[in-house]
DOFI-163590 format. One record per residue (C-alpha): x, y, z. Coordinates in nm, 2 decimals. Layout:
<nodes>
(node (X,Y,Z))
...
</nodes>
This chain:
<nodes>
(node (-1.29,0.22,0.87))
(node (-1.17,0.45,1.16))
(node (-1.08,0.22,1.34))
(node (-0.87,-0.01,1.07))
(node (-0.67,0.35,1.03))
(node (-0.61,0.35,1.42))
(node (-0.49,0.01,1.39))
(node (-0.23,0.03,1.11))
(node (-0.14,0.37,1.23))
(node (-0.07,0.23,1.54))
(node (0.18,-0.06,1.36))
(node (0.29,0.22,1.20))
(node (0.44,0.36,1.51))
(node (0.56,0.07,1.63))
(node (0.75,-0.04,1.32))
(node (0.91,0.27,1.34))
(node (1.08,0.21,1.69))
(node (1.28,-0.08,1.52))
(node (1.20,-0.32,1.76))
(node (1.08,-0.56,1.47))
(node (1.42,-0.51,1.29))
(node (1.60,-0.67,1.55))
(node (1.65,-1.04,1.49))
(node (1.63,-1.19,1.83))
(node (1.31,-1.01,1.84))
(node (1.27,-1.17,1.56))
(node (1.33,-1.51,1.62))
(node (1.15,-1.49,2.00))
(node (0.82,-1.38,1.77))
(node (0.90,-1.73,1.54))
(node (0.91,-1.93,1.84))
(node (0.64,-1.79,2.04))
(node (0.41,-1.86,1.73))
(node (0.59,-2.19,1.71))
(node (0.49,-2.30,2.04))
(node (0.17,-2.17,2.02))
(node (0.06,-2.37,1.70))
(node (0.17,-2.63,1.93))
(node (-0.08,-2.54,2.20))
(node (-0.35,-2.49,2.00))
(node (-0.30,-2.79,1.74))
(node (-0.63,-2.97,1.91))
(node (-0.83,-2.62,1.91))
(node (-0.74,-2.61,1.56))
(node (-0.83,-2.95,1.48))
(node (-1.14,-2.97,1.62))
(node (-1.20,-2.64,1.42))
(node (-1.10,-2.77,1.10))
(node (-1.34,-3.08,1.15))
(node (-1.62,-2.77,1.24))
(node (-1.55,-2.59,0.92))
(node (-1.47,-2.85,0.70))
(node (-1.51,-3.22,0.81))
(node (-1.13,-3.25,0.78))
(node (-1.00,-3.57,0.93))
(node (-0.73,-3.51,1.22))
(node (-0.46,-3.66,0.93))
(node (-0.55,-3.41,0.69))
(node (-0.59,-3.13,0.95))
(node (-0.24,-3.23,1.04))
(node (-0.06,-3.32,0.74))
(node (-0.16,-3.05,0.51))
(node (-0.20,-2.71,0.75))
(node (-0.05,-2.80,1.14))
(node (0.25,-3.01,1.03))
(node (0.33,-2.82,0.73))
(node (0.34,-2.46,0.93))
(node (0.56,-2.63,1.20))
(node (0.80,-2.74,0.95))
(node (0.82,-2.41,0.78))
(node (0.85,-2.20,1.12))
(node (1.13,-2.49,1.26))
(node (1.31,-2.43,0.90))
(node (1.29,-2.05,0.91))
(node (1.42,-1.99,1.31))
(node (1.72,-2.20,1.19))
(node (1.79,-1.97,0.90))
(node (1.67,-1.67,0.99))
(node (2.04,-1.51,1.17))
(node (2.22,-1.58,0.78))
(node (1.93,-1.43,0.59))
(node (1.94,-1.13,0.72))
(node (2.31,-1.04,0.67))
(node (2.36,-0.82,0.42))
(node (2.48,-1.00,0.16))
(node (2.81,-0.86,-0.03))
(node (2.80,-0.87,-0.44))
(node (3.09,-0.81,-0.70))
(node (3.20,-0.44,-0.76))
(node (3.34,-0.41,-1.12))
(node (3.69,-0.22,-1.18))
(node (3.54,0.07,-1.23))
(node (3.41,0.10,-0.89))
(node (3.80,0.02,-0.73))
(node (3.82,0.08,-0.39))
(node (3.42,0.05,-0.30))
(node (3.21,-0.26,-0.19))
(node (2.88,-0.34,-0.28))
(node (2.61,-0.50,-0.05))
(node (2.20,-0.58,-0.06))
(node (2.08,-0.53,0.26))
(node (1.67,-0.69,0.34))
(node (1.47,-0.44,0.46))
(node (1.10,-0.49,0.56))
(node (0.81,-0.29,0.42))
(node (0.64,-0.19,0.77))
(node (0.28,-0.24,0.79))
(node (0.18,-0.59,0.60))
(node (-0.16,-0.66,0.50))
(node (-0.22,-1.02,0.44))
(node (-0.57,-1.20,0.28))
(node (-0.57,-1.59,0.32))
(node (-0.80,-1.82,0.23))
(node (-1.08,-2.07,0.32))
(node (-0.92,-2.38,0.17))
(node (-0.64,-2.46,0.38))
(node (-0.78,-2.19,0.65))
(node (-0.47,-2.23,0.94))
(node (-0.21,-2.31,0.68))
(node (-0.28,-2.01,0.44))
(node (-0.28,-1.77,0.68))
(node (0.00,-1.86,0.85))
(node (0.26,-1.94,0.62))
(node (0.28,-1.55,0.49))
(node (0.25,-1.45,0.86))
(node (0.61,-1.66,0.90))
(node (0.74,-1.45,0.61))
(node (0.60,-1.12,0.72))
(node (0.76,-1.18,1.11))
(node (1.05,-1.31,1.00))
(node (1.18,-1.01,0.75))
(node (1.09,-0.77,1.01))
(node (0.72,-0.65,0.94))
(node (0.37,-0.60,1.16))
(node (0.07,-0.74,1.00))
(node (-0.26,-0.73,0.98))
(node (-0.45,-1.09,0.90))
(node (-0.78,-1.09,0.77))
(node (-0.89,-1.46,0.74))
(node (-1.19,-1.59,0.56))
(node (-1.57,-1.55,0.70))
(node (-1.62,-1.91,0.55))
(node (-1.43,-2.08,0.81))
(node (-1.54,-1.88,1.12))
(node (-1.43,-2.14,1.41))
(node (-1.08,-2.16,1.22))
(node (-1.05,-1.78,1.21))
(node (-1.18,-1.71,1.56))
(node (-0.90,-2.01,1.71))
(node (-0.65,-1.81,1.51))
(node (-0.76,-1.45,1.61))
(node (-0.74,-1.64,1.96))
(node (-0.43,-1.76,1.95))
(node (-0.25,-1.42,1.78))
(node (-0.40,-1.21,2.03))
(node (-0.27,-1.44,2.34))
(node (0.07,-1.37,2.20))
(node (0.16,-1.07,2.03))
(node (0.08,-0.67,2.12))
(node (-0.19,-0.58,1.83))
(node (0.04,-0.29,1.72))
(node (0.24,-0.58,1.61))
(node (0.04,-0.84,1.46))
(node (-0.32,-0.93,1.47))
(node (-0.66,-1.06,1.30))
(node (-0.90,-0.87,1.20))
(node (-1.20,-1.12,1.14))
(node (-1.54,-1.02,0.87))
(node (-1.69,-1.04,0.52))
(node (-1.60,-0.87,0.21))
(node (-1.68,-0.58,0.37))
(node (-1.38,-0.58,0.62))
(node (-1.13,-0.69,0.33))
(node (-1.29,-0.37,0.11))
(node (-1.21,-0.15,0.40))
(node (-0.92,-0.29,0.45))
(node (-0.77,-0.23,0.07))
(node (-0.87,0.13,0.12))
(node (-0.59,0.17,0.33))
(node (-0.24,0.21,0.25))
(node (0.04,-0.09,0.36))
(node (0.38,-0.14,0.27))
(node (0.32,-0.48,0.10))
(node (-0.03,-0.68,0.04))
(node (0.01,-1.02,0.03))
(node (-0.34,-1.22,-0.11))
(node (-0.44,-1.57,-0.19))
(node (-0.77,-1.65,-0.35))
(node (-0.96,-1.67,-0.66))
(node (-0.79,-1.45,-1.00))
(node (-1.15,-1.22,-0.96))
(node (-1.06,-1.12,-0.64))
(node (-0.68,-1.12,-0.71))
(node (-0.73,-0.84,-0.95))
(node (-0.98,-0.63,-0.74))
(node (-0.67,-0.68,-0.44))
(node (-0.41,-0.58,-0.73))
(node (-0.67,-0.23,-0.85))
(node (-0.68,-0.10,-0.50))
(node (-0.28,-0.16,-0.41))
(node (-0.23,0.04,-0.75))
(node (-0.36,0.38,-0.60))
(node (-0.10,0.35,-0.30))
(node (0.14,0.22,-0.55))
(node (0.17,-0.10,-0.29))
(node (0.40,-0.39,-0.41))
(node (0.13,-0.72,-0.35))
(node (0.14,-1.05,-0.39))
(node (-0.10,-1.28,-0.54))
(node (-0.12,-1.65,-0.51))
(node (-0.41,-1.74,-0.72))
(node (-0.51,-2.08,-0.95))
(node (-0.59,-2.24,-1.23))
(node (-0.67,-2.56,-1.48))
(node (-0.37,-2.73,-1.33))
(node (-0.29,-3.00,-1.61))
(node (-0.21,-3.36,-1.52))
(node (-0.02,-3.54,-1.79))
(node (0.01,-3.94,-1.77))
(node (0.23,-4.05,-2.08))
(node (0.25,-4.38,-2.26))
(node (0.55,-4.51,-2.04))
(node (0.45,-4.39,-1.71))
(node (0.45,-4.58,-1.38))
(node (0.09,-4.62,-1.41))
(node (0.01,-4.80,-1.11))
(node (0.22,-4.54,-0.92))
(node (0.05,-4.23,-1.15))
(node (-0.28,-4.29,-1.01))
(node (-0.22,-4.32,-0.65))
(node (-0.01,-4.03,-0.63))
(node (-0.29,-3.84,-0.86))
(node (-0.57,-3.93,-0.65))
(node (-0.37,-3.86,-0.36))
(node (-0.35,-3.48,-0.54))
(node (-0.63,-3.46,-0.65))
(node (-0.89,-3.58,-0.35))
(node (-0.73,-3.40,-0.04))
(node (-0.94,-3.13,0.09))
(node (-1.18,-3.27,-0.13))
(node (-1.01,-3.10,-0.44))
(node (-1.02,-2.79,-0.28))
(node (-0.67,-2.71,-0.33))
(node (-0.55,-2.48,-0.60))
(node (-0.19,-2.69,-0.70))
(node (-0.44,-3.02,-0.72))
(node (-0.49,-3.16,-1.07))
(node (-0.74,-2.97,-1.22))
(node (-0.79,-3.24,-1.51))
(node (-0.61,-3.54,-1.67))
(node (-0.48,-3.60,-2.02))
(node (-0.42,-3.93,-2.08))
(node (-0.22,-4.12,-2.35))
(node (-0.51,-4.31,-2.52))
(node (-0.28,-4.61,-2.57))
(node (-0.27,-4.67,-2.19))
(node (-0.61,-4.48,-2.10))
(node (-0.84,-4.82,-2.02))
(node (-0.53,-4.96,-1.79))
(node (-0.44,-4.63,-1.61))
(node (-0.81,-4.51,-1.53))
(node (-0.88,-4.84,-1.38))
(node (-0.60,-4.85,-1.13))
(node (-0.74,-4.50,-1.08))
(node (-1.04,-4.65,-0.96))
(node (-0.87,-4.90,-0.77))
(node (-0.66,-4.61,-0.59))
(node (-0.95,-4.40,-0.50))
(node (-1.09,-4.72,-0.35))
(node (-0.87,-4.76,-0.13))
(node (-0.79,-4.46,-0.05))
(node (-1.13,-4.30,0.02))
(node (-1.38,-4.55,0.00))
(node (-1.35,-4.54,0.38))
(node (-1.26,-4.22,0.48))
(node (-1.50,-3.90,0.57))
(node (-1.45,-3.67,0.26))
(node (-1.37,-3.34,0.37))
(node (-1.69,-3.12,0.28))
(node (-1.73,-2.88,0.01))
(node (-1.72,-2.51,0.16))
(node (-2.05,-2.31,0.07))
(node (-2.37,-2.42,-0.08))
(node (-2.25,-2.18,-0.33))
(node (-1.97,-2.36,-0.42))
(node (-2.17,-2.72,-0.42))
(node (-2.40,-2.61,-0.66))
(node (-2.15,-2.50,-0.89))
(node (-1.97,-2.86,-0.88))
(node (-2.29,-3.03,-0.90))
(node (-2.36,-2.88,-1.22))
(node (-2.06,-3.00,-1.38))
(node (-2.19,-3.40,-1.30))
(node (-2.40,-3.34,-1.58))
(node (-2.13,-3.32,-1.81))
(node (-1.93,-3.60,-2.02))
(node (-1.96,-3.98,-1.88))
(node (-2.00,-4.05,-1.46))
(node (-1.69,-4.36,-1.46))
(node (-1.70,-4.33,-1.10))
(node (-1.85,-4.15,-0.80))
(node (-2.10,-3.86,-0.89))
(node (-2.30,-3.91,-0.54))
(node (-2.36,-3.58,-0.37))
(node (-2.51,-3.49,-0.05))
(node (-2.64,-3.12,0.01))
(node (-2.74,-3.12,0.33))
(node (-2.38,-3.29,0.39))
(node (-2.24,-3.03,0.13))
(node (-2.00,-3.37,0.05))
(node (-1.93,-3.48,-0.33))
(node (-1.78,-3.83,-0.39))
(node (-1.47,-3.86,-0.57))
(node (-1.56,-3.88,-0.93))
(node (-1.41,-3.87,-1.28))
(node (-1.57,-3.79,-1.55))
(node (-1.48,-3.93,-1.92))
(node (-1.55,-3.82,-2.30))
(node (-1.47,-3.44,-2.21))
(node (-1.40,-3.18,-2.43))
(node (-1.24,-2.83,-2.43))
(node (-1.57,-2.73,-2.50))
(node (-1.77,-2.85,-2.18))
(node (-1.83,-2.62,-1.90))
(node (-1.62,-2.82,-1.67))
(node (-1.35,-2.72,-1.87))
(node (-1.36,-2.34,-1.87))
(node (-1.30,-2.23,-1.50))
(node (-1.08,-2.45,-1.21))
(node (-1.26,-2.69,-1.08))
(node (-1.14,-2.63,-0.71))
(node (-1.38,-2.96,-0.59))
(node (-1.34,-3.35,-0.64))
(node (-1.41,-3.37,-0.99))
(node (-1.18,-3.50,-1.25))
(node (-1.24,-3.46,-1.58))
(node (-1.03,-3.70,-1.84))
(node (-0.91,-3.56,-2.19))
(node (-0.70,-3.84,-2.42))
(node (-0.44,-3.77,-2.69))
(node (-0.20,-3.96,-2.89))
(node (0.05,-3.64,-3.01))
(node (0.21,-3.48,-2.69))
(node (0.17,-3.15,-3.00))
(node (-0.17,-3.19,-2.88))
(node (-0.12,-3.18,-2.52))
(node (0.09,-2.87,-2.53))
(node (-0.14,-2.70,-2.74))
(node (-0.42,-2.74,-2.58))
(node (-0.28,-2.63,-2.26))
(node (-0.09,-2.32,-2.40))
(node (-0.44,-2.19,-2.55))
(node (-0.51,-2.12,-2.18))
(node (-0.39,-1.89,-1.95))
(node (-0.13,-2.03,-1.73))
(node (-0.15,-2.32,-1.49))
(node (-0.03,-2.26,-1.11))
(node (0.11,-2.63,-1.11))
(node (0.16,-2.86,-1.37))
(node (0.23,-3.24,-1.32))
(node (0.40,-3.50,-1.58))
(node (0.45,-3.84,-1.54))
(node (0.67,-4.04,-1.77))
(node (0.98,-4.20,-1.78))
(node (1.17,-4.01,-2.04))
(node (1.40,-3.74,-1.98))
(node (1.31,-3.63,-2.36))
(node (0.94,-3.58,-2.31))
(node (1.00,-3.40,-1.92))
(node (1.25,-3.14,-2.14))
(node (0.94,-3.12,-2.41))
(node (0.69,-3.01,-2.16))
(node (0.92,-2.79,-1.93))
(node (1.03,-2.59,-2.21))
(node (0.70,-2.54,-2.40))
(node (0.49,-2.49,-2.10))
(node (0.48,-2.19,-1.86))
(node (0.36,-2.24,-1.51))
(node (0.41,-2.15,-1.17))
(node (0.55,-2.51,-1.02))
(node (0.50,-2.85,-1.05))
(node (0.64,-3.23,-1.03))
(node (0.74,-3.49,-1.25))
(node (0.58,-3.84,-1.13))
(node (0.45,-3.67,-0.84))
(node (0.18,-3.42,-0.82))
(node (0.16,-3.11,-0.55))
(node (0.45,-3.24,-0.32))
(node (0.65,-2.96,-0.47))
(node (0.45,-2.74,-0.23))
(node (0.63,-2.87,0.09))
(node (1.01,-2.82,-0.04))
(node (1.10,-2.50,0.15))
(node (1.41,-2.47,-0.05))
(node (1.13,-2.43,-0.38))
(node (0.99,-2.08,-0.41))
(node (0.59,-2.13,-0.46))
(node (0.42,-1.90,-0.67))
(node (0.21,-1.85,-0.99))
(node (0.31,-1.68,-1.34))
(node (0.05,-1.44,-1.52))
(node (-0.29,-1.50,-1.43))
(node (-0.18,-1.75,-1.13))
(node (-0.04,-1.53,-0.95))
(node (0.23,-1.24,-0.88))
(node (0.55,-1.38,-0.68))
(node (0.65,-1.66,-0.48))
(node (0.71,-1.77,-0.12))
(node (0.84,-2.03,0.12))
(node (1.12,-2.12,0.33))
(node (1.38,-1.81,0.21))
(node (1.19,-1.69,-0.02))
(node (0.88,-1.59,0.22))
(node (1.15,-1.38,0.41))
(node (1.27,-1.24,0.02))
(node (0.86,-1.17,-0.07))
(node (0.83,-0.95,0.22))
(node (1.17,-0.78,0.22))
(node (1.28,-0.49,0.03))
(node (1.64,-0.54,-0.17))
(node (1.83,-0.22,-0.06))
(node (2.13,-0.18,-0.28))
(node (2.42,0.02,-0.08))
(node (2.76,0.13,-0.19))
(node (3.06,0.17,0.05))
(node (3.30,0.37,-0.11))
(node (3.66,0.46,0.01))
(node (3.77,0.81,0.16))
(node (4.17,0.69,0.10))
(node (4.14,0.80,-0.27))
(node (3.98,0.93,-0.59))
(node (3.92,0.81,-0.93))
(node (3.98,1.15,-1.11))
(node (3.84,1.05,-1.40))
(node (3.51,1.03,-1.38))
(node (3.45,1.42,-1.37))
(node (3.42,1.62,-1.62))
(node (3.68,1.91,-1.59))
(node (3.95,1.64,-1.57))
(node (4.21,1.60,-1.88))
(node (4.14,1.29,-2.09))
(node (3.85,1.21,-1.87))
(node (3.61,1.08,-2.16))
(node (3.90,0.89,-2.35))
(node (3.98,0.68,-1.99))
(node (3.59,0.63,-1.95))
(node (3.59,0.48,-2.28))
(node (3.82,0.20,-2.17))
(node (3.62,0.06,-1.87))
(node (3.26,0.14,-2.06))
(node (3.29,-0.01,-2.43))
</nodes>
C-alpha cells in the first residue's frame, strides 16, 4: 500500500507541472498509444486467443479495431473540445461573458474488466489522456497474458508518473480504493460497482460505473424476422455472451414465436456451427451457466465442455420470471425465451426489474418504438439492431440506476473525465449600480430583471 501512495503521489506531482494540460502533449500521448496498439495488435491477439479462445476476427472487431477507431476519432477532435466553450449571459449580467472551461481531475484511477480485456481498459484510458489526466490502470487477474501485453506496452511508452498498470487480485484493487483520486472510473459487476462507489464516498471522489443487467430483447409481431435473428445471435453469441449490452433474454410475440426461433436456429448455424466459441472465463463462472441448462426446455445447444470451459450456443424455451435463469444477467451464451401477446405485458414485466444497460426492439412500427422508448428506462439501445449502438462515438454509452453511473465515448469520454468550470468575465468599463444595497431604488430595478 506504500508503494500505491508513492505512485499516485508521484502523478500527483506531475499533474501539477501542467504538462498534461497542454494539448499537443495531449494529442502526442493519443498518438503514441495509437501507434502502439498498432505494434502490439499481434501480441494482443495471440493474448486474447491465451485468455479466452477469441478468434483473430473477434479479437479484432470487438477490442483492437474498436480502440483504433475511437483514438483516430478523438486526436481529430480533441483541439475543439478543449476550447472553452462560451454560453449566453442574461441582461442582467450586461457587459460580462460567460464561458465553461474542461478541466481534468489529476490523478485517475480506472478498473476494467475481463470481458473485453484490451478494449475496456483502454477506451477510459483515451478519455482520461485526452482531458488532461494521469492514470492508474488496474486490469483484471482473470486475463493475465492480456494484462501483462498491456502493462507492456504502457510502460514502453509513457513515464509511470503519468500513466501506468498496476497488475493483481482483489487485493490490489482494495488497496487501491483506499486511496484518494480525482475521479474513479470502474466497469464490472453491480456488487463490485457499489463496493467501488462505498470507498470513493469517504474521499468524496466523483466515479463512474459501467455495470449490467437483464438486457431485454423484444421481437414484435411485424418484425424483420429473418433479419431479427441474425442480428440477435450476432448480439447475443460474441464473446460467448460475455458482454454486458448482449441480449440477456428474448420476448417474443407468440403469434410469430415458432417462425422466428427457427430462423434463430438457422442463424446460429451458420454463424457458429463452425467457428471456435470464445471460452467461458473461470470455472467459476461455467458452473454458474451450467446450472441454468437445467432450467426450462434445451431447443438448441446445451453441450458444455469443462475442461474446455466452452458452452454451445443454446436457447432455452418455456421460461418464466420465476426460474433462476431469470433473476441475475446471464453474462454467458444462454438465451432464455419469454412469449407475450400484449406489449402491456412486455413493459411490465421489464419495468418490475431494475434497469437494463441496453434494450433492443425490433419492429416495424414507429407507434410501438415510441411505446417502448417512453415507458422503459435504460441506459442505450437499438431498434432492429442489437449492441451496435456501442460503436457510435457520437452516442454517449452508459447505464441508468443500477447499470451504471455516467456515460462515455467519443466526446463524451473527454466530458466523463473533465470537470465543467464555470467562469465569468466581467467588464472593468462600468458598473451596474443597482445591485447593491445602499443604492436608491435598488430593490424596485431588481424586481424588473428577477420576476
Amino acid at each position: 500500500m506504500e508503494s500505491y501512495h508513492s505512485l499516485i503521489t508521484s502523478q500527483r506531482e506531475f499533474f501539477r507541472t501542467n504538462q498534461t494540460k497542454d494539448v499537443a502533449f495531449r494529442l502526442n500521448a493519443l498518438k503514441k498509444l495509437r501507434s502502439a496498439v498498432k505494434l502490439y495488435e499481434r501480441e494482443f491477439i495471440t493474448a486474447l486467443k491465451t485468455d479466452l479462445n477469441k478468434s483473430e476476427f473477434e479479437a479484432y472487431s470487438t477490442e483492437i479495431g474498436i480502440i483504433l477507431e475511437e483514438l483516430r476519432f478523438t486526436i481529430s477532435k480533441l483541439r475543439s473540445w478543449v476550447k472553452p466553450v462560451k454560453v449566453k449571459t442574461p441582461i442582467t449580467h450586461i457587459g460580462s461573458a460567460s464561458y465553461v472551461y474542461s478541466e481534468p481531475y489529476g490523478t485517475t484511477l480506472i478498473i476494467s474488466p475481463w470481458n473485453y480485456p484490451f478494449q475496456l481498459a483502454a477506451a477510459p484510458l483515451i478519455g482520461a489522456i485526452s482531458a488532461g489526466n494521469c492514470a492508474i490502470i488496474k486490469p483484471s487477474e482473470l486475463t493475465p497474458r492480456t494484462s501483462q501485453v498491456f502493462a507492456k506496452m504502457i510502460r514502453d511508452i509513457f513515464p509511470q508518473n503519468y500513466v501506468t498498470v498496476v497488475q493483481g487480485g482483489v487485493e490490489t484493487s482494495q488497496a487501491l480504493l483506499q486511496e484518494e483520486f480525482g475521479k474513479i472510473f470502474f466497469t464490472g459487476s453491480i456488487l463490485v460497482g457499489k463496493t467501488v462507489m462505498e470507498a470513493a464516498a469517504k474521499h468524496l471522489t466523483p466515479v463512474t460505473l459501467e455495470l449490467g443487467g437483464k438486457s431485454p430483447c423484444i421481437v414484435h409481431e411485424d418484425a424483420s424476422l429473418k433479419l431479427a435473428a441474425r442480428r440477435i445471435a450476432w448480439g447475443k453469441f460474441t464473446n460467448a455472451g460475455q458482454t454486458c449490452i448482449a441480449p440477456d433474454y428474448l420476448y417474443v410475440h407468440k403469434r410469430i414465436k415458432d417462425r422466428f426461433l427457427a430462423l434463430l436456429r438457422e442463424a446460429i448455424h451458420e454463424m457458429y456451427e463452425e467457428q471456435s466459441m470464445t471460452r467461458i472465463v473461470s470455472d467459476k463462472h461455467f458452473d454458474r451457466l451450467t446450472s441454468f441448462l437445467k432450467q426450462g426446455e434445451i431447443l438448441l445447444g446445451g453441450k458444455s465442455n469443462r475442461e474446455m470451459l466452452s458452452i454451445e450456443p443454446t436457447i432455452l424455451t418455456d421460461i418464466t420470471w420465476d426460474d433462476r435463469v431469470m433473476s441475475d444477467e446471464i453474462f454467458g451464451p444462454i438465451l432464455p425465451v419469454l412469449e407475450y401477446t400484449a406489449l402491456d405485458d412486455v413493459v411490465e414485466g421489464i419495468r418490475k426489474h431494475p434497469n437494463p444497460l441496453a434494450l433492443y426492439l425490433f419492429t416495424a412500427s414507429t407507434r410501438i418504438q415510441n411505446e417502448v422508448l417512453n415507458s422503459i428506462s435504460f441506459g442505450g439501445g437499438c431498434i432492429n439492431d442489437t449492441i451496435y449502438h456501442f460503436a457510435n462515438p457520437h452516442l454517449p454509452f452508459g447505464g441508468v440506476g443500477t447499470s451504471g453511473i455516467g456515460a462515455y465515448h467519443g466526446k463524451n469520454s473527454f466530458d466523463v473525465f473533465s470537470h465543467k468550470k464555470s467562469v465569468l468575465k466581467q467588464t472593468t468599463l462600468f458598473d451596474i449600480p443597482f445591485r447593491y444595497p445602499h443604492v436608491k431604488n435598488a430593490l424596485k430595478r431588481i424586481k424588473m430583471f428577477l420576476k
